[in-house]
N, C-alpha and C positions, 0 to 999 in steps of 0.2 A: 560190250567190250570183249576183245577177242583176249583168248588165256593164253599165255607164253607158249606153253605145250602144245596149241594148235598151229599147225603150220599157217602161213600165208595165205587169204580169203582168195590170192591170183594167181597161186597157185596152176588151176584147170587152165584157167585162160593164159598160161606160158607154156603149158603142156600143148595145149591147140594150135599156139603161134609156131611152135618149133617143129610140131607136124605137119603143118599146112605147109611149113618154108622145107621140111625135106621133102617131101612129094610134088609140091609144084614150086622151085626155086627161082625158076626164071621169071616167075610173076608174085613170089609176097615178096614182101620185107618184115624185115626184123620189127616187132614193136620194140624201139631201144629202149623209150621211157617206161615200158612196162618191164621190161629186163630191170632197168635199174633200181625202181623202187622195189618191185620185187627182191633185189638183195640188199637192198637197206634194211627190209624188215625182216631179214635172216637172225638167228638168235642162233646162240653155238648149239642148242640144243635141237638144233633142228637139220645143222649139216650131215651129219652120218645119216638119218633116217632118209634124206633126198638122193644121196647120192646117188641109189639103184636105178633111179628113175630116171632126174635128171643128166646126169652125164650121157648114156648111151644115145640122149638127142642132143646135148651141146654139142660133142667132141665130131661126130659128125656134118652137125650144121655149120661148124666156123668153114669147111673146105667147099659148102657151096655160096657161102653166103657175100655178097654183090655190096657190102655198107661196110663202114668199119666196125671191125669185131670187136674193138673195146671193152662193150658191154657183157659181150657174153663171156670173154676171158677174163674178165672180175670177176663173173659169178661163176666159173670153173675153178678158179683158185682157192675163192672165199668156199668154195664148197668141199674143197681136196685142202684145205688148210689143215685139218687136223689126220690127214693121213699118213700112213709113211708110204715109204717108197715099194716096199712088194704089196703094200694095199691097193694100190693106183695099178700095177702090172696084172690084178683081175679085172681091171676096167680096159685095161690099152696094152698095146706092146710097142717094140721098137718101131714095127712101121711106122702107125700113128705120130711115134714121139719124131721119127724121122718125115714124116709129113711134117710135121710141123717147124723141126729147123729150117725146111725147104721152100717155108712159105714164102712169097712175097711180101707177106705183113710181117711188120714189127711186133704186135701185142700178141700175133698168133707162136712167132720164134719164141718171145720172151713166156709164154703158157711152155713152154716144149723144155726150153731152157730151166724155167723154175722145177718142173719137176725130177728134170735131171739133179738139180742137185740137193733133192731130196737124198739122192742116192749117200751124199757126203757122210750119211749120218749114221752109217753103218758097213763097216771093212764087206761084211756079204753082198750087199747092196750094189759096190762098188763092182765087187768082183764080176755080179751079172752083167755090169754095164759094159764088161771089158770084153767080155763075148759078142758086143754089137757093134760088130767091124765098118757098115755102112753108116751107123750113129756117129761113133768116133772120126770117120772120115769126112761126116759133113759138118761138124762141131767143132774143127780144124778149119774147116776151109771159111767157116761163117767167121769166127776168130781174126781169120787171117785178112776177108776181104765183104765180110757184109758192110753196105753201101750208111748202115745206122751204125755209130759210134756207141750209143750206148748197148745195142745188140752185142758187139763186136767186145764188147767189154765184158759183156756179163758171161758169155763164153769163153773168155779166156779164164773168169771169174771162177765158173764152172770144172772146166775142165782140170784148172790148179789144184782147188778144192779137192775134185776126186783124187787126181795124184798124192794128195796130203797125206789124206787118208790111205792112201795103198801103198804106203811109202814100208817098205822091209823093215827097215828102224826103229819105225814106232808104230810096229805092230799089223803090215800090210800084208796082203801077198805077194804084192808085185805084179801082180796079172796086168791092171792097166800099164802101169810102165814098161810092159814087156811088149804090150797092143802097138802104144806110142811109138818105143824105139825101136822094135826091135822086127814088127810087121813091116815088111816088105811095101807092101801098098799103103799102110798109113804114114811110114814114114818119110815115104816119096812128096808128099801132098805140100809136106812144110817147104822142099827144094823146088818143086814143079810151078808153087803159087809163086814164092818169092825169089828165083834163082832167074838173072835176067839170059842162062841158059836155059829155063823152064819154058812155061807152058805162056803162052800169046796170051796174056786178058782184055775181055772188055772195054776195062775202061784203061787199057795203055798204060804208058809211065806213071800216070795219077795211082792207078788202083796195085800197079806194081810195090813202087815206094810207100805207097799205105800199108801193103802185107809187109814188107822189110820192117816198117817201125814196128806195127806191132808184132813181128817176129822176136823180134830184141826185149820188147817188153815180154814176154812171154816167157824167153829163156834165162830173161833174169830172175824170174819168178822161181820156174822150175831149179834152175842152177840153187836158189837159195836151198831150196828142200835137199839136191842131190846131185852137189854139181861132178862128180864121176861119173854118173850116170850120161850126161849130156857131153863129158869132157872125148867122151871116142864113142865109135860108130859098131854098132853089130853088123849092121850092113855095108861095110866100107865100098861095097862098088858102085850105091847111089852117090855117097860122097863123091867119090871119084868121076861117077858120070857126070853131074852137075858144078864140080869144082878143078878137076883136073888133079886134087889132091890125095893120090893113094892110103894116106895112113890114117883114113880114118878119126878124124877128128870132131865127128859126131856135132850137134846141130849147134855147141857151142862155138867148136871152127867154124861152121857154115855163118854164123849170126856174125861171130868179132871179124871173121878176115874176108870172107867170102861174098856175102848177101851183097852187101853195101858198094854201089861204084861211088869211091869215094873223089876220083879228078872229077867228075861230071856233075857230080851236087854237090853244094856247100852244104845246103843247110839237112842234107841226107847225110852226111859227114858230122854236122853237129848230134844230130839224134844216136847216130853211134859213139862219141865221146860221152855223150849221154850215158850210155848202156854199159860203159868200161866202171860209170860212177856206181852206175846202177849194182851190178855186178858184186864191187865193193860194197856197197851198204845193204841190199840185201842178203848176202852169207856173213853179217859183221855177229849177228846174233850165236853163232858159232865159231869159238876162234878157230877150230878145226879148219873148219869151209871157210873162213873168211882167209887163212892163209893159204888155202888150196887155191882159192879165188886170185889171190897177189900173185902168188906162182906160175900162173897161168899166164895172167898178163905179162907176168914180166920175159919170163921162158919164150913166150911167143912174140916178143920186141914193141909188144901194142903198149904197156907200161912204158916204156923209155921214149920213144916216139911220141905220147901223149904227153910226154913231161917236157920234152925236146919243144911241143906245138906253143910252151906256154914262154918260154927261157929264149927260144930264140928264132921267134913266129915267122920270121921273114926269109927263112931260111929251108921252108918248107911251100912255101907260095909267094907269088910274084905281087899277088891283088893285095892292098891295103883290106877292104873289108870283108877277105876270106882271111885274112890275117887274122883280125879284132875279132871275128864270131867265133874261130876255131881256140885263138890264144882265150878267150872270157870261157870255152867248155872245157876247157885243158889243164885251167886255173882251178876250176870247179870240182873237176877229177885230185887236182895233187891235192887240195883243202880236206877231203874226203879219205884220202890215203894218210894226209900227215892226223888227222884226227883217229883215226881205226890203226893207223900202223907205226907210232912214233916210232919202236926202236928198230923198225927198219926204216924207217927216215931216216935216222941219225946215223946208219952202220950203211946208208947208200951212199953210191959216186954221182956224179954229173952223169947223162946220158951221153953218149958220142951225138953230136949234131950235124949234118949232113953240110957239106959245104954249099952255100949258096950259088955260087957261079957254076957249079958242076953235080945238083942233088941225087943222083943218080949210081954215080961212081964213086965217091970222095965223103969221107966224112971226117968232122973237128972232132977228138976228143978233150976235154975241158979236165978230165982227171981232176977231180975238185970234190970236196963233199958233197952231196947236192944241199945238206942247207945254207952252206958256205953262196952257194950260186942263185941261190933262192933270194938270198937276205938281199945279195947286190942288184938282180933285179928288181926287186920291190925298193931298194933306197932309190935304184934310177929312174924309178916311172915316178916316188913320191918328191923326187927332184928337178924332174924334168915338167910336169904336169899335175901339180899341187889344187889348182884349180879346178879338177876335171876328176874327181874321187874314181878310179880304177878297181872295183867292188873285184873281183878276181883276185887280185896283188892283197886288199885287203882282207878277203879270207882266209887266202891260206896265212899270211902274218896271226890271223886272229888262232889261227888253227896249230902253229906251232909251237914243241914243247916250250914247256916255262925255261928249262935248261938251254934251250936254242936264245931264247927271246933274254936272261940276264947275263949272256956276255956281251963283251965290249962291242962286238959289231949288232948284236940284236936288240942292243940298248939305243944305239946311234939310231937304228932304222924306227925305232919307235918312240924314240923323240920326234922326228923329222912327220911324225903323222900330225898336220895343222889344227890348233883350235880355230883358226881364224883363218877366212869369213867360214861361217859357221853352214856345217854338210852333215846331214844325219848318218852317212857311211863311214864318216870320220871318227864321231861321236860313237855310232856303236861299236866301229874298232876296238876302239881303245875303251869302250866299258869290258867290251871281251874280256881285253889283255888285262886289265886291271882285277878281275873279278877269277881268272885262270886257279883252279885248285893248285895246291903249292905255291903261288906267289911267293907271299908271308913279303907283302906291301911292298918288295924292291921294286916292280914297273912300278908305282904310284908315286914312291918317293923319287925315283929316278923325271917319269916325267911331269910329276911338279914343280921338280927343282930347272929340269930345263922350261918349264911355261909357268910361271911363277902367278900369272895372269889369267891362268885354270877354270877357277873358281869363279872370277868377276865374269869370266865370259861366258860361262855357264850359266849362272842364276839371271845375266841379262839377255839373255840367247830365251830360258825359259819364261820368260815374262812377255815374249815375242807373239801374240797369238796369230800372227796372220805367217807364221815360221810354222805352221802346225807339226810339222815331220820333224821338225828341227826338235821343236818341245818335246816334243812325245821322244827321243831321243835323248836329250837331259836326263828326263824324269826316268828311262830305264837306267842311265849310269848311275843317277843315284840313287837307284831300289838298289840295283847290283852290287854297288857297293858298299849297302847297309847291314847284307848280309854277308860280306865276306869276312872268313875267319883264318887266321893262322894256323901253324901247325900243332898250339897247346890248346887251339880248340877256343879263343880268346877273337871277341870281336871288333878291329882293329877299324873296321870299315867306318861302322857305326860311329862311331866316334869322332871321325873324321867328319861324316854328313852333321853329327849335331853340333861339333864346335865350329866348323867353318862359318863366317858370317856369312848371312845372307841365303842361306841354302834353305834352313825351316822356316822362315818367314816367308818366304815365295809356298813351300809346300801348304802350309797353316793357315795362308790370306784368304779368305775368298775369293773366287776370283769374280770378274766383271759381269754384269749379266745383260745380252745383249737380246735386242727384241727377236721373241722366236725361239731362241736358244734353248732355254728350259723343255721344251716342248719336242724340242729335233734332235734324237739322237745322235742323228749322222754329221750335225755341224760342228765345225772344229772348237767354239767353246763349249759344245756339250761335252766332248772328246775328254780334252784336257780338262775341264772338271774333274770328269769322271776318275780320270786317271792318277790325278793328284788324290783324291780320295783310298784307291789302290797303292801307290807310294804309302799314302799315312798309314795306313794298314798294316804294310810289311815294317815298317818302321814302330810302329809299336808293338808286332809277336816279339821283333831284335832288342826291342830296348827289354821287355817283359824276361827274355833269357838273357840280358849280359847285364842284368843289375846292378852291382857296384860297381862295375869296371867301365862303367861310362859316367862322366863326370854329370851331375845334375840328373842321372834319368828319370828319377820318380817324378821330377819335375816337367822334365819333357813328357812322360807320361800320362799327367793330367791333361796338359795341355791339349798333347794330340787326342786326348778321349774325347774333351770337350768339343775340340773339332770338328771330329766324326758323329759327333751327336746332332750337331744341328744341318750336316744331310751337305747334300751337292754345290749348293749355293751360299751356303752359309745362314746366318738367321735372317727370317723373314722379316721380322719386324726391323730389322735395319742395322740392330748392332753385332758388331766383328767380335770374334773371339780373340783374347788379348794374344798379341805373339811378344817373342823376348829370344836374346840370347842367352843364353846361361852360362 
C-alpha cells in the first residue's frame, strides 16, 4: 500500500511521456489516460514538491501538442492551485501567458486566463500585470471577439476583477486603469474591433456585432466600479478618429451612442437598451454612481428617447415588430429607473416625442408628469388587450411608487388589472402591488372591493394542476401576502390568508398523487406539492410572530405543524390531516 507522502508510482512514466512528446512531437502522443489518473491520485501534499519538475515539461508541451490539451491543463492547474501569482512568474512570464491567450484552444486560453487572475488577489500583483502591454492588448481583443463564449467571458471576468482591485478608491494604484484608458494603443483596440469605422474582421458583421455586445457588457461592468473614468477620454483624438466626436467622451460615449448602428439592426438596438438597464443597475449599489449613471443618460437624450420608445413606439419606427421588441426593452429600462430612482420619477416630465409623420425635424412635447403618462398608457394597453398580459406595462405598474399607485388614477389602473381568465403575469402583478412596503393594505382593499370575486378565483385557479404557472402564481400571492405588515409593524396580511375561506384548506389538503409523480421532481404535481409545502412554512414563522393579533393562530398553528409533519404527500397510510376554518 503506497503512503500518502509517496508521490504517484507513474510518476517516471509521465516524466518519459512528456519527454519523448517534446523531442519528437510530430510522432508521440500524449498518454491522456495516464495524465489523467495520474492526477486523480495527486493529494495536496504532493503539489508544491512536483511543481519544479513538472511544469517546465507541461507548459512547453501544450504549444506542440497535436490532441486535446485538456488533460494536461487539469494537471497544470491542479498543480499551480495552491500558488500565487508572483509564485507562478518563476515558472513563466508574460510571453508564455500571452502564448497562451493566443492559442487556438479553449482549455489552453482558459490555463492563461486562470492564472491571470490569480493576479486579482493582490494590488502588487495587479500592478505587474499593467506593465504587460501586449498581455492587456490581447486579453481585450479575446474579450471582445474570441470565437468560445465562455472564453470570452471569462476575460472579460478577468480583466473587471483586476480593474476591482486597482481601482484608486479602494485602495489601487491605478496603473491598470491608466494601461486600459489611457494607453494610446490599448485603447485603440476597444474602437478598432468594434467601431464599424475600425478594423475589417474575419468573421464580418457576425463577429462585428458580437465585439459591440460584448463591448456594452463590459463597460457596464467597468462604469459600475468608476463610471468617470469611462464617462471622457484621455485620448480624445481616438474618439474622434473613430466617431467623428471631438469631446471626448471616452468608451462610455463610444458604447451608448456610437458602437451600435442602430437603423440597421433591431435586435443590435435591443442589446443596447439592454445596457442603458444595465447601466442603471449595475452603479445602483452606489447612490453616488448610480445618479451619475441617470445623469448621464439623461444629459446625453438616450434616457428620454428610451422612455419616448416605450410611450409612444410608433413614432419612432414604421415596423410593427421593431415596434414590440424595442417598446418590451424600453419598458424594462423605465421599470428599472422607476424601482432605483422613484423621486426622480416623480419630479420628471413626459419626454418630447418625435413627430411620426416627420421623425427627424419635429417633435410632440406631452409636458405632462411622466407618471401621469405612464399610468394612461398602461390603462390603454390593459383596455385595449386584456387578453394578451403585456409583461413590459406590467412591470413598470409593479415598479411604481406606492404613492403613484394610491391615487385616483393609479387606483383605476390597478383595478383594471383582470383576475379573469386566469395569466400568471396578472397574478404576479398584483401580488407585487399588494405586497409593496408602505401599502398598509389600501391596493388590497381597494382591489377587492372592485373584484369581490378575488379570492373564489384564486383558490379555484389553485386547485388547477394542469394551470401549473397559473398555481405556482397563487401560491406566491399568497406567501406574499402572509407576510406583509403595516406601518406599526402589525400583520395585516396574515390574517387575511387565514380567515378568508377556502385559502388554508387548498394549502393543508394534500394534494393528489399521480403515477410517477412522487418520484419526478420536474413534474408539475411534484412542483406544486412541493411548493405548498414552502407556503405552509412561511405561513407558520408569520403566524409564530403575530401571535394574538391573528384570530385562531395557535390553532392554525397546530394545524399547519401537523401538516408538515407528515411530508409531501401527506400520510402514507391514507389518512388526511384535519383542515377547518377558524
Amino acid at each position: 500500500m503506497t503512503s500518502p507522502n509517496e508521490l504517484p508510482s507513474s510518476l517516471p512514466e509521465l516524466i518519459a511521456n512528456l519527454d519523448l512528446l517534446l523531442s519528437n512531437p510530430s510522432e508521440t502522443e500524449l498518454d491522456a489516460r495516464l495524465v489523467e489518473t495520474f492526477t486523480a491520485q495527486l493529494l495536496g501534499q504532493h503539489l508544491r514538491p512536483l511543481i519544479p519538475t513538472l511544469v517546465p515539461l507541461i507548459s512547453p508541451a501544450l504549444f506542440v501538442l497535436r490532441q486535446d490539451p485538456t488533460p494536461l491543463t487539469n494537471l497544470l492547474l491542479h498543480l499551480l492551485s495552491t500558488t500565487t501569482f508572483s509564485e507562478i512568474l518563476l515558472l513563466t512570464d508574460q510571453t508564455t501567458i500571452l502564448q497562451t491567450l493566443s492559442a487556438p484552444s479553449p482549455p489552453i486560453q482558459q490555463l492563461g486566463l486562470s492564472i491571470l487572475q490569480k493576479a486579482t488577489l493582490t494590488v502588487s500583483d495587479v500592478g505587474i500585470v499593467a506593465f504587460w502591454y501586449d498581455v492587456i492588448k490581447k486579453l481585450i481583443e479575446v474579450l471582445l471577439l474570441d470565437e468560445d463564449t465562455g472564453i470570452a467571458l471569462k476575460a472579460s471576468e478577468v480583466l473587471v476583477g483586476l480593474l476591482s482591485v486597482d481601482l484608486p478608491a479602494a485602495g489601487g494604484t491605478g496603473l491598470l486603469w491608466r494601461r486600459v484608458l489611457q494607453d494610446k494603443g490599448v485603447y485603440e483596440v476597444f474602437f478598432k474591433l468594434c467601431s464599424w469605422n475600425g478594423d475589417e474582421l474575419p468573421g464580418g458583421k457576425k463577429s462585428k456585432t458580437q465585439g459591440q455586445g460584448r463591448l456594452l457588457q463590459f463597460v457596464a461592468k467597468v462604469a459600475a466600479l468608476d463610471l468617470d473614468a469611462v464617462a471622457s477620454s484621455k485620448v480624445p483624438e481616438i474618439d474622434a478618429k473613430y466617431t467623428g466626436d471631438e469631446a471626448g467622451r471616452g468608451l462610455l460615449g463610444f458604447a451608448a451612442r456610437y458602437a451600435v448602428n442602430i437603423d440597421e439592426d433591431v435586435m443590435m438596438h435591443m442589446v443596447l437598451l439592454d445596457f442603458y438597464t444595465l447601466l442603471l443597475q449595475g452603479t445602483s449599489t452606489t447612490p453616488e454612481l448610480s445618479s451619475k449613471a441617470l445623469d448621464y443618460l439623461e444629459e446625453s437624450g438616450l434616457h428620454g428617447s428610451t422612455v419616448g420608445r416605450y410611450l409612444a413606439p410608433d413614432a419612432y419606427s414604421d415596423d410593427m415588430i421593431d415596434q414590440q421588441f424595442l417598446e418590451s426593452k424600453a419598458g424594462e429600462y423605465i421599470a428599472t429607473f422607476a424601482r432605483l430612482h422613484p423621486l426622480r420619477l416623480l419630479s420628471s416630465l413626459a419626454p418630447a416625442i418625435p413627430d411620426p409623420k416627420n421623425r427627424r425635424t419635429s417633435e410632440l412635447s406631452l409636458e405632462k408628469p411622466l407618471v401621469d403618462v405612464l399610468l394612461e398608457r398602461i390603462r390603454f394597453i390593459l383596455e385595449t388587450n386584456s387578453r394578451n398580459p403585456h409583461t413590459p406595462s406590467l412591470d413598470i405598474l409593479s415598479s411604481l411608487p406606492i404613492s403613484v399607485l394610491i391615487t385616483d388614477a393609479g387606483k383605476r389602473v390597478v383595478s383594471m388589472i383582470p383576475i379573469a381568465p386566469p395569466f400568471p403575469e396578472y397574478l404576479d402583478c398584483l401580488s407585487n402591488i399588494i405586497s409593496k412596503t408602505g401599502n398598509n393594505r389600501f391596493m388590497y382593499d381597494h382591489y377587492h372591493s372592485t373584484h369581490p370575486e378575488m379570492w373564489h378565483r384564486i383558490t379555484s385557479y389553485a386547485s388547477a394542476l394542469a394551470l401549473r404557472d397559473v398555481v405556482l402564481s397563487c401560491m406566491r400571492l399568497i406567501e406574499r401576502l402572509s407576510i406583509v405588515q403595516d406601518s406599526t409593524g402589525a400583520y395585516w396580511g396574515i390574517k387575511e390568508v387565514v380567515t378568508t375561506p377556502g385559502v388554508m384548506s387548498f394549502l393543508i389538503t394534500p394534494p393528489q398523487r399521480f403515477a410517477g409523480a412522487a418520484r419526478d421532481p420536474m413534474s408539475a404535481a411534484y412542483t406544486v406539492a412541493a411548493r405548498k409545502l414552502e407556503v405552509l412554512e412561511t405561513i407558520l414563522r408569520v403566524l409564530g410572530r403575530a401571535g394574538s393579533e391573528i384570530p385562531g393562530a395557535e390553532g392554525w398553528r397546530v394545524v399547519v405543524e401537523e401538516r408538515l409533519k407528515v411530508g409531501l404527500w401527506g400520510n402514507a397510510a391514507g389518512g388526511e390531516v384535519a383542515t377547518m376554518e377558524m
